[in-house]
C-alpha angles and dihedrals in degrees: 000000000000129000105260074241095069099049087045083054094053092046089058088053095056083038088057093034088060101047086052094053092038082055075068086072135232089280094059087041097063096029114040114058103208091054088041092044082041092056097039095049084052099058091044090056096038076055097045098049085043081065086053096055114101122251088231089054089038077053105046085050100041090156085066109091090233084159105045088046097058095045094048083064087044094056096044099049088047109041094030087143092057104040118153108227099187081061101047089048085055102044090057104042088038114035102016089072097045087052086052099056080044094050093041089054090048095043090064109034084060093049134224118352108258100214 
C-alpha cells in the first residue's frame, strides 16, 4: 500500500495538470479534443487517487470534498456518454483551484511523499 502522501501528491499533479490546460482557455476546451480528453483524464485520476486516500487521512482534512471528488470520477467513468461539459469547464476553472490551495495546505503539512 502507498503512503496517503503519495496519492495527495498525485492529486496536486492532476490539480496542476488542469489549471494548465484550463490556461488554454474555454474555447480550446470545447473545441480542441486532445485539451478537452487531457482535462478529462486529470480529473479521473485526481478522482480516482481521492478513492486511495485513507478515511483517517479523509478525517484528519473534512473541508476537502473527498466526496464530491470521487463521485465526480465516478460520474465521468460511468456516464461518459452523458457528461456534462459546462460542468466540467466549471469544475476546473472554479473548484480546482480552491482543492489545490487545500492540497497544497495537507501536502505539507504531511511531509515529504515515502515512495
Amino acid at each position: 500500500m502507498k503512503d496517503d502522501r503519495v496519492y495527495v501528491g498525485d492529486m496536486l499533479d492532476c490539480c496542476r495538470n488542469i489549471l494548465s490546460l484550463a490556461g488554454e482557455g474555454e474555447s480550446a476546451f470545447r473545441s480542441d479534443f486532445r485539451v478537452r480528453d487531457a482535462l478529462l483524464w486529470n480529473i479521473l485520476v485526481l478522482g480516482e487517487a481521492c478513492k486511495h486516500v485513507t478515511p483517517a487521512t479523509r478525517g484528519r482534512w473534512p473541508a476537502v470534498p473527498w466526496h464530491d471528488i470521487a463521485g465526480m470520477r465516478d460520474k465521468l467513468v460511468h456516464g461518459y456518454a452523458n457528461i456534462d461539459y459546462d460542468l466540467v469547464w466549471l469544475t476546473a476553472t472554479t473548484d480546482i483551484p480552491r482543492l489545490r490551495a487545500m492540497l497544497d495546505e495537507l501536502a505539507a503539512a504531511m511531509g515529504p511523499a515515502l515512495e
